[in-house]
Backbone as a printed PyTorch tensor [residue, N CA C, xyz], in Angstrom:
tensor([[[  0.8310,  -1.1830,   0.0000],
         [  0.0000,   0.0000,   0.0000],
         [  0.8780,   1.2490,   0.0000]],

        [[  1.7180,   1.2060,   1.0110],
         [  2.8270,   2.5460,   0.8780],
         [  3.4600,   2.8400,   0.0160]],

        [[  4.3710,   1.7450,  -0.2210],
         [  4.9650,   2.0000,  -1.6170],
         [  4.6290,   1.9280,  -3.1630]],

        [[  3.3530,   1.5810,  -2.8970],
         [  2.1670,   2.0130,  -3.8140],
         [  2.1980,   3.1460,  -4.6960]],

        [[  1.7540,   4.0510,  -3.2190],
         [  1.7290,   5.8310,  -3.0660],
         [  2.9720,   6.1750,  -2.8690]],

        [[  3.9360,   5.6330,  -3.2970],
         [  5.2420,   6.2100,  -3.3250],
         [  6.0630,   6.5540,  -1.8550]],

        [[  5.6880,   5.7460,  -1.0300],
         [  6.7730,   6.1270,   0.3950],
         [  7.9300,   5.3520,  -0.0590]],

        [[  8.4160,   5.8700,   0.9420],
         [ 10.4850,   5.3340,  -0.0140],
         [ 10.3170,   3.9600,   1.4660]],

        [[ 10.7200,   3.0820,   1.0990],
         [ 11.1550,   2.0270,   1.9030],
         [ 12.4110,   2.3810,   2.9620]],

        [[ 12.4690,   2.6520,   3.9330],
         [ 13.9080,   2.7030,   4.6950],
         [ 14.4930,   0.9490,   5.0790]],

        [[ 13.7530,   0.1690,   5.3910],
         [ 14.3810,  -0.8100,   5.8860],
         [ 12.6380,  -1.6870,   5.8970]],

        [[ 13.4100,  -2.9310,   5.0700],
         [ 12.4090,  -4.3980,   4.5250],
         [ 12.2590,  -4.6210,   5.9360]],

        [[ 11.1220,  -5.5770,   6.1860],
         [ 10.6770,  -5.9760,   7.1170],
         [ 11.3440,  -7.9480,   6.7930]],

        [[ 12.3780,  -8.6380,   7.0800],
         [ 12.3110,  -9.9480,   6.3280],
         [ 11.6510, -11.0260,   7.5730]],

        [[ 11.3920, -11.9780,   7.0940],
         [ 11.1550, -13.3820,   8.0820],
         [ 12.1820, -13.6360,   8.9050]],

        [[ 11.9470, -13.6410,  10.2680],
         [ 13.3500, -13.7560,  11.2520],
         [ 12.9540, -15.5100,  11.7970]],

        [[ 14.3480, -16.7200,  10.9350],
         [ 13.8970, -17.2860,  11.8720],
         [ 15.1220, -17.8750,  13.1760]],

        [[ 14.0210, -18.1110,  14.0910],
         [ 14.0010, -18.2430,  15.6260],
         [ 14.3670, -19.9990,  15.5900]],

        [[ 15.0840, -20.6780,  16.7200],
         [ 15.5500, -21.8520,  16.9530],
         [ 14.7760, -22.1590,  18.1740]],

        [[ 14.7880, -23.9350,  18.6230],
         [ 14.3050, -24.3890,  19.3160],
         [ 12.4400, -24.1160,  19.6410]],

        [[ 11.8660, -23.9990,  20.5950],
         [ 10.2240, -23.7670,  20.2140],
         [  9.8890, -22.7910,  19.9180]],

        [[ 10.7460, -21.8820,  19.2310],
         [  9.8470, -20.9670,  18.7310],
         [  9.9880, -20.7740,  16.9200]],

        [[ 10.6060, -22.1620,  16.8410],
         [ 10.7650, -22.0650,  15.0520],
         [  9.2330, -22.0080,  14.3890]],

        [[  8.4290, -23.1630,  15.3840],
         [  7.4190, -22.9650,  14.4090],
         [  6.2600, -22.0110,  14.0550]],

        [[  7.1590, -20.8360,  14.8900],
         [  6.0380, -19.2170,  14.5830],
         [  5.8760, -18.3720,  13.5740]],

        [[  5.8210, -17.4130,  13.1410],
         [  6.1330, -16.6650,  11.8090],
         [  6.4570, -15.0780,  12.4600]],

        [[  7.7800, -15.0130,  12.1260],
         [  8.1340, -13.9840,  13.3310],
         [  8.7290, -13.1470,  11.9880]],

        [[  8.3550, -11.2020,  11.6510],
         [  8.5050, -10.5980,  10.7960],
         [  9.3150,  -9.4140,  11.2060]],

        [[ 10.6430,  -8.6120,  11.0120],
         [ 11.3490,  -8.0470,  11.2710],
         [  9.9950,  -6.6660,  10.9040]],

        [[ 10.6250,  -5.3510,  11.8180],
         [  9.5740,  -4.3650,  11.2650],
         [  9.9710,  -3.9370,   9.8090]],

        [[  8.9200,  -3.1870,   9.2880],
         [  9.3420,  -2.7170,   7.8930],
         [  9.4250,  -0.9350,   8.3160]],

        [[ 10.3080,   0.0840,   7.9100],
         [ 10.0890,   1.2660,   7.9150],
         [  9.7330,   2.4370,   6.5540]],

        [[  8.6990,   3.0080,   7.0080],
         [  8.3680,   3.8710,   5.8120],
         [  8.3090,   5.0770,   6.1930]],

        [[  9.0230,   5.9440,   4.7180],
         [  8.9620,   7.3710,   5.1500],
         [  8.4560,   8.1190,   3.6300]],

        [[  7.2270,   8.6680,   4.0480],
         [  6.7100,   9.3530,   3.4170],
         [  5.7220,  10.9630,   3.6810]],

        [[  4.5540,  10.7100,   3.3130],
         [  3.8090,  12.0730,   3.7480],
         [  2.0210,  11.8320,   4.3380]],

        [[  1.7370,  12.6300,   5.0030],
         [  0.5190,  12.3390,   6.2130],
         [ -0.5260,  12.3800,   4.6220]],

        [[ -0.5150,  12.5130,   3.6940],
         [ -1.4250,  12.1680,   2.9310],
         [ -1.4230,  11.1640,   1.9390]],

        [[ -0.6980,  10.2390,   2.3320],
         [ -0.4090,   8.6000,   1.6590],
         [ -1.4310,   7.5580,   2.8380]],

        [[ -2.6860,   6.9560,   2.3100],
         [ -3.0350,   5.6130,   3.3360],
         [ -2.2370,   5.2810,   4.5290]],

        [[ -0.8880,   4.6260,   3.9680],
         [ -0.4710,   3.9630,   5.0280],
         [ -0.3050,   4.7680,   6.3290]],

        [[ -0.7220,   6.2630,   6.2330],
         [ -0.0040,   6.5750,   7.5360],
         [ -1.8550,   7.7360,   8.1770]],

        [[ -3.0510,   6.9090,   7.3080],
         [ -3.8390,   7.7120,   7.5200],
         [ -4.8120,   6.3350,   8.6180]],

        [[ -4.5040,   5.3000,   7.7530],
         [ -5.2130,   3.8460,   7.9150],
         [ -4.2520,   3.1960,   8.6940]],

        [[ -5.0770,   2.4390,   9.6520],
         [ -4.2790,   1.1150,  10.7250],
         [ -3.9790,   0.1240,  10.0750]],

        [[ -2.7890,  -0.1290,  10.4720],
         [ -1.7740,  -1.1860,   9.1790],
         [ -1.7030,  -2.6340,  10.2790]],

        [[ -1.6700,  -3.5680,  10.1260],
         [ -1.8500,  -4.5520,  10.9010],
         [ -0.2980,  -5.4980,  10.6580]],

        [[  0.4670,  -5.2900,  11.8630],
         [  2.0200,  -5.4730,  10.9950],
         [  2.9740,  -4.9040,  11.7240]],

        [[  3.8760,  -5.2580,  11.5080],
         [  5.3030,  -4.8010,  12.1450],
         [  5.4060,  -3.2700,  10.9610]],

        [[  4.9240,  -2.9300,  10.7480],
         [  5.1240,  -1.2130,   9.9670],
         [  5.6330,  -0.1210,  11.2950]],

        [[  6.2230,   1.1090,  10.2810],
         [  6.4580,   2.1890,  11.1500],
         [  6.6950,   2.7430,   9.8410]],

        [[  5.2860,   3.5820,  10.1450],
         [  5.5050,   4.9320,   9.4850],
         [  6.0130,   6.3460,   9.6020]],

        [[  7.0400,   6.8930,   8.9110],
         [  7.5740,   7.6390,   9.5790],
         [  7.2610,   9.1870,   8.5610]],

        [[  6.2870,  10.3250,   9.2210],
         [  5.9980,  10.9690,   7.8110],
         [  6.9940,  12.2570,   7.8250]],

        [[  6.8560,  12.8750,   7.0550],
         [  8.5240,  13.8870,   6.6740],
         [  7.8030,  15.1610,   6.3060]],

        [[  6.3640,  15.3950,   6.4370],
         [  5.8860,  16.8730,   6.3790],
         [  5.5670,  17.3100,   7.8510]]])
C-alpha cells in the first residue's frame, strides 16, 4: 500500500527465523516507511510490524 503511493522504503521488514520452540512461529522483522501524512499507510491502521515515519 505505501509504496504504492510512493513512500520510499527505509528498511524491509524480512522473516526472522528463531531456533528451538519458537521455530514454528512466523516472526517478521519491522518494515520502515517514510513518506507524507497524505499517503493511506499513515492515515489507515496497518496490521504489521510497519512504522511509518511521515517527513511533512
Amino acid at each position: 500500500m505505501g509504496k504504492n503511493e510512493g513512500a520510499e522504503v527505509l528498511i524491509v521488514g524480512k522473516v526472522k527465523a528463531l531456533n528451538d520452540q519458537l521455530n514454528s512461529g512466523f516472526y517478521i522483522q519491522p518494515t520502515l516507511l517514510k513518506g507524507t501524512n497524505t499517503m493511506r499507510v499513515f492515515q489507515e491502521e496497518v496490521f504489521g510490524s510497519v512504522i511509518a515515519l511521515p517527513t511533512n
